[in-house]
Backbone as JSON Lines, residues from 0, in Angstrom:
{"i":0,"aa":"X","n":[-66.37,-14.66,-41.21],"ca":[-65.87,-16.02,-41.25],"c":[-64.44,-16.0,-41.75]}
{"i":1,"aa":"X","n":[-63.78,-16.72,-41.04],"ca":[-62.11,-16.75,-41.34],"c":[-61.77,-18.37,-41.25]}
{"i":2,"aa":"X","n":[-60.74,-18.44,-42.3],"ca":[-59.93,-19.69,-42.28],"c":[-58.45,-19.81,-42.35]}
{"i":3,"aa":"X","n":[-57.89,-20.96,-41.94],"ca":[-56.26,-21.06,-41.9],"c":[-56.15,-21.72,-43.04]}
{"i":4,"aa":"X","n":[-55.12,-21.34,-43.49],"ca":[-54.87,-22.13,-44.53],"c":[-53.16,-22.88,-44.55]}
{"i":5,"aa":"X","n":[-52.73,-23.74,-44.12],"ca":[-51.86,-24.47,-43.54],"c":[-50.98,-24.96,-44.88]}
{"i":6,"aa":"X","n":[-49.7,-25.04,-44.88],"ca":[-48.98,-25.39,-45.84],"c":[-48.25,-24.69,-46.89]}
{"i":7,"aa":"X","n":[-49.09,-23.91,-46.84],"ca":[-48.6,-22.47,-48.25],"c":[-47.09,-22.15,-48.29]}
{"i":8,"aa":"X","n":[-46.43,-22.1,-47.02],"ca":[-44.97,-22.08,-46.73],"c":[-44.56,-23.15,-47.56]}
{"i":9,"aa":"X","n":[-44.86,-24.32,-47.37],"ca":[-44.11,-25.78,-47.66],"c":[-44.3,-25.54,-49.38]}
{"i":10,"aa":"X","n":[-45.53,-25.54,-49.64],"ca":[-45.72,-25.59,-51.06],"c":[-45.01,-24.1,-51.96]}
{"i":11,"aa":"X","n":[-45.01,-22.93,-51.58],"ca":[-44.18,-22.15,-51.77],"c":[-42.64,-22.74,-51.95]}
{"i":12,"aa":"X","n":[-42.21,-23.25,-51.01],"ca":[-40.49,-23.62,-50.94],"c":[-40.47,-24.73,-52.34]}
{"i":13,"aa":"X","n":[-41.55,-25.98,-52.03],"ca":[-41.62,-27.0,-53.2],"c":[-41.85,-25.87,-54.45]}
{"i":14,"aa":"X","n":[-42.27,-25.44,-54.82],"ca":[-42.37,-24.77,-56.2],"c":[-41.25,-23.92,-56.62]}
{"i":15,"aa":"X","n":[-40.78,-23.48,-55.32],"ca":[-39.33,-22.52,-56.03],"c":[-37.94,-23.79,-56.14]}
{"i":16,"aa":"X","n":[-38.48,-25.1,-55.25],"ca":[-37.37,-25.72,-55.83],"c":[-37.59,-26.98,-56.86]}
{"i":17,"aa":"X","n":[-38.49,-26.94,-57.36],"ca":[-38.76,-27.12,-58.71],"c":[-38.47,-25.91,-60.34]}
{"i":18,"aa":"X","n":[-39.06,-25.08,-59.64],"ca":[-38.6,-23.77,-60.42],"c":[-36.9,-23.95,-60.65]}
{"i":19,"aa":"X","n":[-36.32,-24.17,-59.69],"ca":[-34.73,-23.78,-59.73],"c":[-33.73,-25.08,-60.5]}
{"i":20,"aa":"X","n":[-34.82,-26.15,-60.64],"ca":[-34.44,-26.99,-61.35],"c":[-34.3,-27.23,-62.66]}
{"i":21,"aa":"X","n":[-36.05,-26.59,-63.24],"ca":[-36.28,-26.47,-64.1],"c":[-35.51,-25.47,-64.92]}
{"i":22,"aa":"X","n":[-34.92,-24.72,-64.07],"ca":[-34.0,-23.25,-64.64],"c":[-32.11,-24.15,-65.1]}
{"i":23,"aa":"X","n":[-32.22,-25.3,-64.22],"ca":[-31.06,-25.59,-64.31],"c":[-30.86,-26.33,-65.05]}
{"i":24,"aa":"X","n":[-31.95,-27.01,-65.64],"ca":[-31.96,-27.95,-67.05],"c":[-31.7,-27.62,-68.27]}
{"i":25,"aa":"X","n":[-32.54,-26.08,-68.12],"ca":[-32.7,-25.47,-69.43],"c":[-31.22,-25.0,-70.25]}
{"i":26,"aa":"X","n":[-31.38,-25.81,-71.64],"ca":[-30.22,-25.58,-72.23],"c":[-29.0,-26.42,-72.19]}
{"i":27,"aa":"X","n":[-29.27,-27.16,-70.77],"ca":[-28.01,-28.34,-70.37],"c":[-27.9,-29.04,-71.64]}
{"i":28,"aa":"X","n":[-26.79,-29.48,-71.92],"ca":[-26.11,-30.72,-72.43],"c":[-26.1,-31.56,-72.18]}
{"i":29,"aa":"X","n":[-26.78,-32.76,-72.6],"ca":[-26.7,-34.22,-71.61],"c":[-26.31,-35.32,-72.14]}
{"i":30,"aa":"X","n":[-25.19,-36.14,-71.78],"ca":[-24.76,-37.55,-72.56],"c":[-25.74,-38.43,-72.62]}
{"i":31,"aa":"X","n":[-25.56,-38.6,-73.89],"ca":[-26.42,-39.54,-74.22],"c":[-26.6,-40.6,-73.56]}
{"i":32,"aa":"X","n":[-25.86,-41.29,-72.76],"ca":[-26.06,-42.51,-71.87],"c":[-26.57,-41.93,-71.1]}
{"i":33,"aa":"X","n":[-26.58,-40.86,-70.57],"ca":[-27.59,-40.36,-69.08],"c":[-28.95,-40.28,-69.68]}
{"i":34,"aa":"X","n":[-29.04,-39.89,-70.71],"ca":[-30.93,-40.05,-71.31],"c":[-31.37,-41.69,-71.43]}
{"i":35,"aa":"X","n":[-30.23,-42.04,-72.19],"ca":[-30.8,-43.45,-73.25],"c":[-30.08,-44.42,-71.96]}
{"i":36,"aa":"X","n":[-31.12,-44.4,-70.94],"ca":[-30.47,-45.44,-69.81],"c":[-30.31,-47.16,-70.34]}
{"i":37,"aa":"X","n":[-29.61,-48.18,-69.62],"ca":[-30.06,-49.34,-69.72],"c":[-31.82,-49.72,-69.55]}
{"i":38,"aa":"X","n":[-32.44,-49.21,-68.8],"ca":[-33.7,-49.53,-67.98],"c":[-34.38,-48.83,-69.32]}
{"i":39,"aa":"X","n":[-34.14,-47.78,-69.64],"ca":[-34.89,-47.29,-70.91],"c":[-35.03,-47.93,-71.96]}
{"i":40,"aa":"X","n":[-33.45,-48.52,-72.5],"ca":[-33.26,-49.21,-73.78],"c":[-34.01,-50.53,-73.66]}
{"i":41,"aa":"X","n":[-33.62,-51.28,-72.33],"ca":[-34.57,-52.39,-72.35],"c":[-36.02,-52.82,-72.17]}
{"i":42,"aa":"X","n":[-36.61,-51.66,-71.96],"ca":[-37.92,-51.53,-71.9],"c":[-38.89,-51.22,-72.65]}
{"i":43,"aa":"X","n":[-37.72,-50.27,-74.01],"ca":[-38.45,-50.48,-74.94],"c":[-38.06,-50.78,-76.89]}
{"i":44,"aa":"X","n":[-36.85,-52.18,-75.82],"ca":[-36.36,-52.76,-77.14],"c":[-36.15,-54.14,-76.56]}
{"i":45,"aa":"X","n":[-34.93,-54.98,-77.55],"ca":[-35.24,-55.87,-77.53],"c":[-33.38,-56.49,-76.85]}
{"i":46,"aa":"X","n":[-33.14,-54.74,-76.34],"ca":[-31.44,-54.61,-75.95],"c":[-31.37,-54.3,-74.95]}
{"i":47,"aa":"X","n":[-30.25,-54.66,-73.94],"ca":[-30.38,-54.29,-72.52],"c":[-29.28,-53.05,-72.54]}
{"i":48,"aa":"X","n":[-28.65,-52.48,-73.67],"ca":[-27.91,-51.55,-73.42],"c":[-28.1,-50.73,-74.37]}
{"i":49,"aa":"X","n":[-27.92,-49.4,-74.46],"ca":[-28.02,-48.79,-76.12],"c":[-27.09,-48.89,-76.79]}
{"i":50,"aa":"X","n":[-25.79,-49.43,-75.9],"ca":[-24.1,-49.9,-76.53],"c":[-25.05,-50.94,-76.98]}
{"i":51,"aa":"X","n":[-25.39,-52.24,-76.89],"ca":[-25.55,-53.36,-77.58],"c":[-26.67,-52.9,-78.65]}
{"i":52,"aa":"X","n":[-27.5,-51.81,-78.58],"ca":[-28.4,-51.69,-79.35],"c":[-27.71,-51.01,-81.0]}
{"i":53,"aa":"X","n":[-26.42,-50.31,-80.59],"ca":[-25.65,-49.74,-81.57],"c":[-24.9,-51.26,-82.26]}
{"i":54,"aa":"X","n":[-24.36,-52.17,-81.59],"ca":[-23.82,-52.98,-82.09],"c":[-24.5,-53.81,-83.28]}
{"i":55,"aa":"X","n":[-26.05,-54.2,-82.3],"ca":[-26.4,-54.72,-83.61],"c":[-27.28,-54.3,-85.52]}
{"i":56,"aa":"X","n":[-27.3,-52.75,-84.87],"ca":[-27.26,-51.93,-86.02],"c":[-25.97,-52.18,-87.01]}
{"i":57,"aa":"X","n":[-25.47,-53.04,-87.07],"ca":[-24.32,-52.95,-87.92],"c":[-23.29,-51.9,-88.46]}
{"i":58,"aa":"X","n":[-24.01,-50.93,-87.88],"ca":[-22.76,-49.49,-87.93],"c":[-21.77,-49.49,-87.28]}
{"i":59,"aa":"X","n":[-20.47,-49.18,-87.81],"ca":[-19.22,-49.35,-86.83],"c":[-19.41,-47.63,-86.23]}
{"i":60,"aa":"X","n":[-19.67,-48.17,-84.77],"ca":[-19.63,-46.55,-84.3],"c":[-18.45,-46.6,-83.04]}
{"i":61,"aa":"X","n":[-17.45,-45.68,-82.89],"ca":[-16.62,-46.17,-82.16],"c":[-16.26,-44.47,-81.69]}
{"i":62,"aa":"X","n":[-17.01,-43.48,-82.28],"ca":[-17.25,-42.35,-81.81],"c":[-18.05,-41.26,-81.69]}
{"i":63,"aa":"X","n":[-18.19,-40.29,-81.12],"ca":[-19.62,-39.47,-81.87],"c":[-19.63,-39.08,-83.13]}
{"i":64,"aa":"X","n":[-18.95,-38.6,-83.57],"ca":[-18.3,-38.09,-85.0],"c":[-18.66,-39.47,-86.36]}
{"i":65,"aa":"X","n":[-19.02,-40.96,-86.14],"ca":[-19.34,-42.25,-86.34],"c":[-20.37,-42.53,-86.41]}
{"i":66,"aa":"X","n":[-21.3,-41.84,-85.14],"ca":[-22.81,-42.19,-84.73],"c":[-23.37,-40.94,-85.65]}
{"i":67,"aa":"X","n":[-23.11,-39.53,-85.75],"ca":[-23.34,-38.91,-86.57],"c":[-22.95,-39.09,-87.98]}
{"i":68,"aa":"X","n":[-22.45,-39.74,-88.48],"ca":[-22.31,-40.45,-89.46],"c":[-23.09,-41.34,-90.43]}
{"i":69,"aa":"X","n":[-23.9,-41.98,-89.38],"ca":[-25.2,-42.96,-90.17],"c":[-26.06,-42.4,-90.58]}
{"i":70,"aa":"X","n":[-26.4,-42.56,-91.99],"ca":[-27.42,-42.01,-92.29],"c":[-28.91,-41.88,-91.45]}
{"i":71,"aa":"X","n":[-29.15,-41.16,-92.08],"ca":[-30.7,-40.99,-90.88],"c":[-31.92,-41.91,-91.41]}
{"i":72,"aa":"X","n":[-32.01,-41.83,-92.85],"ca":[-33.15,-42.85,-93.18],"c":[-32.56,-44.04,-92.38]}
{"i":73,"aa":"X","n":[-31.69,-44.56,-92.87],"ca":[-31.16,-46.13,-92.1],"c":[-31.0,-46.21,-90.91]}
{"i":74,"aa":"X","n":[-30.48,-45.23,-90.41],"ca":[-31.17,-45.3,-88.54],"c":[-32.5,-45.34,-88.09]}
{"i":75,"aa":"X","n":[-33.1,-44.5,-88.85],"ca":[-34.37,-44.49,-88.43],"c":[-35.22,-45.62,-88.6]}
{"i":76,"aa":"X","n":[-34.89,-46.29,-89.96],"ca":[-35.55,-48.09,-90.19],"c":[-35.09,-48.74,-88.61]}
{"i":77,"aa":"X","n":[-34.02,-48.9,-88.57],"ca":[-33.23,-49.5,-87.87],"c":[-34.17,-49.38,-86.24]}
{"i":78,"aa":"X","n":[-34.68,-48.27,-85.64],"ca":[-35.52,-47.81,-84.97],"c":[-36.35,-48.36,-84.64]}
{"i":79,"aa":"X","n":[-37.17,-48.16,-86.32],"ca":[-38.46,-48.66,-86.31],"c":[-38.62,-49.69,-86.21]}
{"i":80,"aa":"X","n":[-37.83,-50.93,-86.35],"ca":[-38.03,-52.04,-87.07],"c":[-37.59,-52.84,-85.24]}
{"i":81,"aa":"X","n":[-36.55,-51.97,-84.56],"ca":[-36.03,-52.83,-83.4],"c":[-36.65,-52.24,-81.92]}
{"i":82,"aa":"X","n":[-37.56,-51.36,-81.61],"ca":[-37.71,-50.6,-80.57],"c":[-38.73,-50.51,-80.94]}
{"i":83,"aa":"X","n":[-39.38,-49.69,-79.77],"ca":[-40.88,-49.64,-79.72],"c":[-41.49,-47.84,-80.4]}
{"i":84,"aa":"X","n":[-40.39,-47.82,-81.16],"ca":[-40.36,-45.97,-81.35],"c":[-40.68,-46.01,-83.56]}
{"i":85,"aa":"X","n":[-41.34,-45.06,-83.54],"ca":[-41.45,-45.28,-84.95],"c":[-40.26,-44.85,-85.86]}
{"i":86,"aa":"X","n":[-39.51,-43.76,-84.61],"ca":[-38.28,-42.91,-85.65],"c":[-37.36,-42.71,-84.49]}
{"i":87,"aa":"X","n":[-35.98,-42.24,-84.87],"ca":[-35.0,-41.69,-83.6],"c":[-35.28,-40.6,-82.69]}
{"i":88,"aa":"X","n":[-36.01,-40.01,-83.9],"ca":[-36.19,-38.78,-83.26],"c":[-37.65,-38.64,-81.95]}
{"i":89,"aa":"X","n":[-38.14,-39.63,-81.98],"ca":[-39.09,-40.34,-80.9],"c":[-38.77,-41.0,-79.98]}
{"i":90,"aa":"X","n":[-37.8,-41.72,-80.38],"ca":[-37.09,-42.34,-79.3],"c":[-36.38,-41.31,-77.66]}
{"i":91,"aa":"X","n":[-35.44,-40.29,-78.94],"ca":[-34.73,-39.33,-77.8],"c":[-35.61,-38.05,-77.18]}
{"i":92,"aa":"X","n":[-36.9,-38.16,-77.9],"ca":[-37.95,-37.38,-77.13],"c":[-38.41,-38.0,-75.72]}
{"i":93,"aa":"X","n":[-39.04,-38.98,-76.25],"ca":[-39.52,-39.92,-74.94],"c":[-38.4,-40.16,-73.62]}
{"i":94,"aa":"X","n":[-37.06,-40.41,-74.12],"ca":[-36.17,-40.45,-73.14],"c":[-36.03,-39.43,-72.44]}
{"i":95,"aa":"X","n":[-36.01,-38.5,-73.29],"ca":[-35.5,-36.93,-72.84],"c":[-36.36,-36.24,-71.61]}
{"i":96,"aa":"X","n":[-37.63,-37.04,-72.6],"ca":[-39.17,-36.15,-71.2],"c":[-38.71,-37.05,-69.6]}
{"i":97,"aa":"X","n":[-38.51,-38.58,-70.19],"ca":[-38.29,-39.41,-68.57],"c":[-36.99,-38.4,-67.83]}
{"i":98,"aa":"X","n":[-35.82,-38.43,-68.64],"ca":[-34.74,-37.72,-68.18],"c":[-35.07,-36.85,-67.26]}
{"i":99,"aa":"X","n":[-35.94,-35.71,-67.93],"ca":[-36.24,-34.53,-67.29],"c":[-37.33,-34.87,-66.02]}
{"i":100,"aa":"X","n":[-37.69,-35.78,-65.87],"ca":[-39.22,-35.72,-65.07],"c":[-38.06,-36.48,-63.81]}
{"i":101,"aa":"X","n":[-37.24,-36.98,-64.13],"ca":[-36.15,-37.78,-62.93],"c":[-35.54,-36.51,-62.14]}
{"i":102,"aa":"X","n":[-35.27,-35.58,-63.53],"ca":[-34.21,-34.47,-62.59],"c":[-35.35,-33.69,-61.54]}
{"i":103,"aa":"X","n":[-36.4,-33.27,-62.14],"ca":[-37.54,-32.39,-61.51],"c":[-38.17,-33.1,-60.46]}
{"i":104,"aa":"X","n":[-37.88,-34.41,-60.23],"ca":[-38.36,-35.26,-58.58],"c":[-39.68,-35.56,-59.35]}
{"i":105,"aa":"X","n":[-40.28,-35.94,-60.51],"ca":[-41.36,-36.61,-60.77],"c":[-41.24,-38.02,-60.69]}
């Protein structure tokens, strides 16, 4: 008894070009506005931009060197208290995984 097995080509090619993606992520650098989209920020805050979401944190941030600057407990209230994330560091996880699942065609 014998069978065909149809596709294996196609799904072969799909996996090496997922593979080649996944190779091309790794380690990238990514601006923060390309993670922390509008569609992100507003979906799970109460801001349609993460610029307006910085504004009304009351921190004058007017550079990276500024945004690294704020303390972390007080960002992180700031977080908790305005978004749907308990800490920052949850926030840029969750973005990060959507980020990545956009580049990989999920």
């Amino acid at each position: 008894m014998s069978f065909k097995i149809d596709g294996l080509k196609e799904a072969q090619k799909k996996l090496k070009d997922l593979s080649d993606k996944a190779n091309k992520l790794d380690g990238q650098s990514v601006p923060l506005s390309d993670v922390l989209t509008d569609a992100f920020v507003s979906k799970n805050s109460s801001f349609v931009s993460f610029d307006k979401l910085i504004e009304a944190s009351g921190f004058k941030v007017e550079s990276q060197a500024d945004f690294e600057a704020i303390p972390d407990k007080k960002w992180d209230e700031f977080i908790l208290i305005n978004t749907s994330f308990e800490n920052w560091q949850g926030m840029i996880d969750a973005a990060g995984v959507l980020y990545a699942k956009k580049q990989l065609g999920f």
